[in-house]
C-alpha positions in Angstrom: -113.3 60.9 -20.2 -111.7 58.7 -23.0 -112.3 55.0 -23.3 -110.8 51.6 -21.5 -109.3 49.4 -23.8 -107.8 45.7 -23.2 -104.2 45.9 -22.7 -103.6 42.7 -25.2 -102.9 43.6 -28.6 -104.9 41.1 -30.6 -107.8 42.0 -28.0 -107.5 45.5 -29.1 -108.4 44.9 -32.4 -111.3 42.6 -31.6 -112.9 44.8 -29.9 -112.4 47.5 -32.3 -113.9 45.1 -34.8 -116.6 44.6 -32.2 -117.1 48.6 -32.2 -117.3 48.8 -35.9 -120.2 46.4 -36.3 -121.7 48.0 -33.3 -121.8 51.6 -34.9 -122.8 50.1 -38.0 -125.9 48.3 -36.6 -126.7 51.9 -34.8 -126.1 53.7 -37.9 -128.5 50.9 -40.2 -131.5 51.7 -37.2 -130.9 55.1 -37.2 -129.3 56.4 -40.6 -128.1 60.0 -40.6 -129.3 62.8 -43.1 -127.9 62.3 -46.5 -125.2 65.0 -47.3 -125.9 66.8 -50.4 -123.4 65.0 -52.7 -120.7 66.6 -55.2 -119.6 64.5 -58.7 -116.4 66.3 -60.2 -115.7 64.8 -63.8 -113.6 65.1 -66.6 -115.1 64.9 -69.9 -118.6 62.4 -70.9 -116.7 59.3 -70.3 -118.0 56.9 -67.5 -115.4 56.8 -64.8 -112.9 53.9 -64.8 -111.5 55.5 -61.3 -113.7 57.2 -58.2 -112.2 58.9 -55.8 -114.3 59.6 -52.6 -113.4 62.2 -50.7 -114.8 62.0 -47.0 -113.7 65.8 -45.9 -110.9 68.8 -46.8 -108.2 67.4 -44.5 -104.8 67.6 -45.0 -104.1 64.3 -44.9 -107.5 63.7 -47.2 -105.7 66.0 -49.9 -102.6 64.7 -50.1 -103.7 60.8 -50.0 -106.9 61.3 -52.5 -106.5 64.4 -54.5 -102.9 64.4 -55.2 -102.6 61.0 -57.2 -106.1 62.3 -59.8 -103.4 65.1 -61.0 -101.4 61.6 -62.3 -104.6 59.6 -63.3 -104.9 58.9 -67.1 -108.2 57.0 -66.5 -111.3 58.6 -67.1 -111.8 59.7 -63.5 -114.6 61.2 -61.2 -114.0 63.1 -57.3 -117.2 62.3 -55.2 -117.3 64.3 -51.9 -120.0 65.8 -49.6 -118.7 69.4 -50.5 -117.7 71.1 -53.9 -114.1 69.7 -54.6 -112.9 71.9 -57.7 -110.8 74.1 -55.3 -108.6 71.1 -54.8 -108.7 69.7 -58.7 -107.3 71.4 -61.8 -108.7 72.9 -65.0 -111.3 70.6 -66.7 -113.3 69.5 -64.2 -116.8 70.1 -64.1 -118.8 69.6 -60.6 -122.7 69.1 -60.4 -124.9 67.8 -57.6 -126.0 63.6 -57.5 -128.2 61.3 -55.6 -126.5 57.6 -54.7 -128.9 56.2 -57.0 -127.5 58.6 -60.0 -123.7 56.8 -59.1 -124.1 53.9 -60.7 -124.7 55.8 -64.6 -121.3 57.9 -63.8 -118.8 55.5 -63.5 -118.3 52.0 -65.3 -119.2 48.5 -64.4 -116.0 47.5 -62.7 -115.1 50.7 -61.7 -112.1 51.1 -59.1 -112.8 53.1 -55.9 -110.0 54.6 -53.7 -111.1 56.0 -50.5 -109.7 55.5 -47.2 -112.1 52.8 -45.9 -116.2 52.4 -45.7 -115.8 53.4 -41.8 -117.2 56.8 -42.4 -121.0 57.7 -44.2 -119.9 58.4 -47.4 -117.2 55.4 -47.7 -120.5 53.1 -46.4 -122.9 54.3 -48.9 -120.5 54.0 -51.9 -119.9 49.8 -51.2 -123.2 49.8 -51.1 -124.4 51.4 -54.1 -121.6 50.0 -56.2 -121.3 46.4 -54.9 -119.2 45.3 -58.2 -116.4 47.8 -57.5 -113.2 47.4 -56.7 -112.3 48.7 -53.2 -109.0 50.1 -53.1 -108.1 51.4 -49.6 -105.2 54.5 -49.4 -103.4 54.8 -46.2 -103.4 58.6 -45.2 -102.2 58.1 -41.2 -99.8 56.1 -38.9 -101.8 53.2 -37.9 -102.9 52.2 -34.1 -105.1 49.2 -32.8 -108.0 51.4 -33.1 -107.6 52.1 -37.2 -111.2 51.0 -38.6 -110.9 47.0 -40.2 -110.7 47.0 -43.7 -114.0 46.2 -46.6 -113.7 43.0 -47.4 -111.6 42.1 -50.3 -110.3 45.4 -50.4 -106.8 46.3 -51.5 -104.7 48.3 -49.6 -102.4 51.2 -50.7 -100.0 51.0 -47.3 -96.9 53.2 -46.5 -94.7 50.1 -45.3 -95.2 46.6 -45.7 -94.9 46.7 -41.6 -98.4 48.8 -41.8 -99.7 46.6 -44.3 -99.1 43.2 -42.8 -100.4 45.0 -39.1 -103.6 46.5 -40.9 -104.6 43.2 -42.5 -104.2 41.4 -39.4 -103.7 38.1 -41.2 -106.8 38.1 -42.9 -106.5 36.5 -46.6 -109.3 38.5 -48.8 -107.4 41.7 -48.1 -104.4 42.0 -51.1 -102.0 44.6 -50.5 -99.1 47.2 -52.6 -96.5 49.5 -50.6 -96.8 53.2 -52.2 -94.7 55.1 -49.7 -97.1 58.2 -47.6 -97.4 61.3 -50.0 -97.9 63.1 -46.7 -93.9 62.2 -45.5 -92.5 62.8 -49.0 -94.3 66.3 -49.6 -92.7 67.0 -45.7 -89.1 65.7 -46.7 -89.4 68.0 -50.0 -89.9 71.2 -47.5 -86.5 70.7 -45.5 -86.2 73.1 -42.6 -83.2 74.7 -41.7 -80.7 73.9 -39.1 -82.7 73.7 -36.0 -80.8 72.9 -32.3 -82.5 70.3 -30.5 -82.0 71.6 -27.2 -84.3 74.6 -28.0 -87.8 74.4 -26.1 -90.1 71.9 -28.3 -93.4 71.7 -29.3 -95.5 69.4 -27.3 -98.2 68.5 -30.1 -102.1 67.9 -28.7 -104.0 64.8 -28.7 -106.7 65.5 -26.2 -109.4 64.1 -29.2 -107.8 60.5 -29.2 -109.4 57.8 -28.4 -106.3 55.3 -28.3 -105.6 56.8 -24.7 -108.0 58.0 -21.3 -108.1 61.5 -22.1 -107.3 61.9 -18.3 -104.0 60.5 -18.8 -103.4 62.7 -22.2 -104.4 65.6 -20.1 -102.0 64.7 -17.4 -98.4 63.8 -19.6 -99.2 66.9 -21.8 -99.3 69.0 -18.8 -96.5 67.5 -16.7 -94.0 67.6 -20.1 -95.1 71.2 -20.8 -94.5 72.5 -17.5 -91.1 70.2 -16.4 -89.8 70.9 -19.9 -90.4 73.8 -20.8 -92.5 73.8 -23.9 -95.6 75.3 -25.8 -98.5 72.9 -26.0 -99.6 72.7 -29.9 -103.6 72.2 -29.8 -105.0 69.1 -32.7 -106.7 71.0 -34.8 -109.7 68.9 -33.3 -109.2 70.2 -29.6 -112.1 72.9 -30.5 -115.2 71.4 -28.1 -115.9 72.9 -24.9 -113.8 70.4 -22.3 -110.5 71.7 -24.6 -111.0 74.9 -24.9 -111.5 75.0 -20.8 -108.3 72.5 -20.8 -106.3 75.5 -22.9 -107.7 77.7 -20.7 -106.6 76.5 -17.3 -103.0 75.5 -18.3 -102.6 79.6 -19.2 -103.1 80.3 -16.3 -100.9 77.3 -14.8 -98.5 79.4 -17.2 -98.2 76.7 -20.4 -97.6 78.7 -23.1 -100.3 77.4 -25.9 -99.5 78.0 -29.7 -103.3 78.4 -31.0 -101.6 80.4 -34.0 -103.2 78.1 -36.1 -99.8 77.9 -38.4 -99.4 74.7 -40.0 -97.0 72.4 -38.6 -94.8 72.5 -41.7 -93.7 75.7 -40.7 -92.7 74.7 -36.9 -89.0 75.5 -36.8 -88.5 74.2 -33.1 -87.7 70.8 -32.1 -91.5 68.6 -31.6 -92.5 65.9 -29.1 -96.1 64.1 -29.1 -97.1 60.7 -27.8 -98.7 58.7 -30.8 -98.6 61.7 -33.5 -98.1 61.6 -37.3 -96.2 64.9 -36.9 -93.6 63.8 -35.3 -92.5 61.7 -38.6 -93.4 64.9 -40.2 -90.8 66.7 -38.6 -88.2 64.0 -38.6 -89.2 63.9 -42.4 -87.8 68.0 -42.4 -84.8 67.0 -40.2 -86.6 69.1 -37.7 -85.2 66.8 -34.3 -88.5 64.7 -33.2 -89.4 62.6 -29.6 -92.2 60.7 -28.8 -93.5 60.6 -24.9 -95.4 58.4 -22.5 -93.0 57.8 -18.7 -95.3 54.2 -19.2 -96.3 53.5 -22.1 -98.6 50.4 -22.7 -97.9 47.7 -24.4 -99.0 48.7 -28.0 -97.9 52.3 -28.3 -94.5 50.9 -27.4 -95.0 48.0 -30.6 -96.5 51.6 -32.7 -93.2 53.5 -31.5 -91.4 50.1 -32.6 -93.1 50.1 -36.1 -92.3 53.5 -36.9 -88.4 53.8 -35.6 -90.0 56.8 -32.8 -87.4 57.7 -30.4 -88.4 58.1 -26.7 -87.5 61.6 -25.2 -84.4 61.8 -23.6 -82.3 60.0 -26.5 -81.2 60.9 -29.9 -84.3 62.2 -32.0 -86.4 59.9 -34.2 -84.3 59.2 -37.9 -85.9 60.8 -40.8 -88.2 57.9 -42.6 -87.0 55.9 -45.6 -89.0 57.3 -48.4 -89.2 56.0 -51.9 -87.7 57.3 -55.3 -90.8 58.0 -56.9 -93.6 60.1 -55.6 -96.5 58.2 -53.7 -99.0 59.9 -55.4 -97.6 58.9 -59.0 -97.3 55.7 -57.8 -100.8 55.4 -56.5 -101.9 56.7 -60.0 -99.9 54.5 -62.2 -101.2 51.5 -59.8 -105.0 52.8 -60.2 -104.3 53.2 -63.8 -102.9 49.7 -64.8 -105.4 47.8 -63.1 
C-alpha cells in the first residue's frame, strides 16, 4: 500500500523534508555497505569537474553523461559500476576508496549529480565539503522531489521547475538549461500517428506520489473502459506487480511487457504524473494525462507542465531551446 500524504501543497513538502532527515538519521545509525567505487579520467590532470553517476538510467545518461562529451575541463565520472560503456575514447577507469577522492579532483572542484538524496550523492558532500554542488534536473518534478544540498546550484528545465524546487529558499542559485531528455525525444519525430487509435496507458504502480490502491484502480478502470495496453515502469518488477500484471491478463488488459523503449511507441500515450507523456508530445506522438479526481497538486504538476486531461485536445509539444541542453550544461560547468 502506498503512502498518505497531506493534501496542502506547502505541507507536502515539509513533510518530505521531514522524510529526508528522517532517512538520513536512519542511514547515519545504520550505514549501508560501501559500493565498490569506479573513477573514469582523462589524462593526469586533477579534475576541475566530477560527475557522479548514481545508476545506468536513462534519464541518468542523458542528464550526466551526455554534457562530459562537451566538457573542456579536466573531468572525472565517479559511479558505483564501470562507466566507460557510456564515455568515449580516452578514458581510463580504475577502482577508489572515498578517502582516495579528494587527490583526484582539485580544491574547488565542481560536482554535478542529481542531488545528495541517494548513497553515493551523500558520501561525495561529504568527502569533498569545499565543492561546488551543482544539482542537474533529469525528471518532471512533484512535492515529493528530494530538497536540494544547501547552497547548491541548480541546472532546471524551466524557470517554473526552478522557482517550485527551491521553494523560496535563498542559498539555493539557479540557471535554466532546457531537459536533454525532451530535446533528444523532439530530435526522433514519429510519424503521423491518429489519436483516436487505442493508447498506451503508461505504469506507475512504484510511485509513491499516489496510494498505490488508487494507481491500481485508475490504471485498470482506463485500460479496460478505453481500450488500451497497460505499459509496465520499468520498476514494476517486485512480486505485488508482477501478481498485478498477472490478474489484469486474465481480466483481459492487454500488457506490453515487450520491454521496447518508449521512443519507439507509435500509438497515442496516456499516464497520470509521467515524464513520458512530454516525451511523446515532444515526438508529436498525441499525449493525455489521467486522474477522474485529481488532488490538488497533481492538478498544479499538470498546470506546470501544459498536461492535457483526457478527453481534450492532446498535451502541446514543450518549448525547447535552440541549443542542446547538454552543451549548455557543459559550457556552464566549464566557465565557472
Amino acid at each position: 500500500m502506498g503512502l498518505r500524504f497531506p493534501a496542502d501543497l506547502d505541507a507536502w513538502r515539509r513533510w518530505q523534508q521531514a522524510q529526508h532527515r528522517l532517512r538520513a538519521v536512519k542511514a547515519r545509525l545504520r550505514p549501508s555497505p560501501t559500493p565498490t567505487l569506479q573513477l573514469a579520467t582523462r589524462g593526469d590532470a586533477p579534475a576541475e569537474v566530477l560527475v557522479v553517476v548514481e545508476s545506468p538510467s536513462a534519464s541518468s545518461r542523458l542528464a550526466l553523461f551526455e554534457p562530459v562529451a562537451h566538457l573542456t575541463a579536466p573531468t572525472a565520472v565517479l559511479a558505483p559500476f564501470d562507466p566507460s560503456r557510456f564515455l568515449g575514447q580516452g578514458w581510463s577507469v580504475c577502482p577508489i576508496s572515498p578517502g582516495q577522492l579528494p587527490g583526484a579532483v582539485t580544491h574547488g572542484v565542481r560536482v554535478l549529480f542529481v542531488g545528495d538524496f541517494l548513497p553515493l550523492g551523500a558520501m561525495v558532500r561529504q568527502t569533498l565539503p569545499r565543492a561546488r554542488l551543482v544539482v542537474t534536473q533529469h525528471g518532471l518534478l512533484t512535492p515529493v522531489a528530494p530538497p536540494l544540498p544547501a547552497g547548491a546550484h541548480l541546472l532546471a528545465w524551466s524557470q517554473t521547475d526552478a522557482d517550485f524546487w527551491r521553494s523560496g529558499r535563498s542559498d539555493i542559485s539557479s540557471t535554466v538549461v532546457g531537459s536533454q531528455l525532451l530535446f533528444q525525444a523532439a530530435a526522433v519525430p514519429a510519424d503521423s500517428v491518429s489519436r483516436f487509435v487505442e493508447p498506451v496507458f503508461l505504469g506507475q504502480l512504484h510511485g509513491a506520489e499516489l496510494r498505490r490502491s488508487a494507481l491500481t484502480r485508475i490504471s485498470l478502470d482506463f485500460c479496460r473502459r478505453t481500450p488500451a495496453t497497460y505499459r509496465p515502469h520499468p520498476s514494476e518488477t517486485d512480486k505485488l506487480s508482477r501478481l498485478t500484471h498477472e490478474a489484469w491478463r486474465r481480466l483481459g488488459v492487454e500488457i506490453d511487457d515487450s520491454g521496447t523503449p518508449l521512443a519507439e511507441v507509435s500509438r497515442p500515450v496516456v499516464g497520470i504524473y509521467s515524464t513520458g507523456v512530454l516525451e511523446a508530445a515532444a515526438r508529436g506522438i498525441p499525449a493525455w494525462v489521467h486522474h477522474p479526481r485529481p488532488p490538488a497538486w497533481l492538478q498544479e504538476f499538470w498546470d506546470r507542465y501544459a498536461m492535457s486531461p483526457w478527453g481534450g485536445p492532446p498535451t502541446a509539444s514543450p518549448d525547447l531551446p535552440a541549443i542542446k541542453p547538454s552543451r549548455v550544461v557543459a559550457d556552464w560547468l566549464s566557465s565557472t
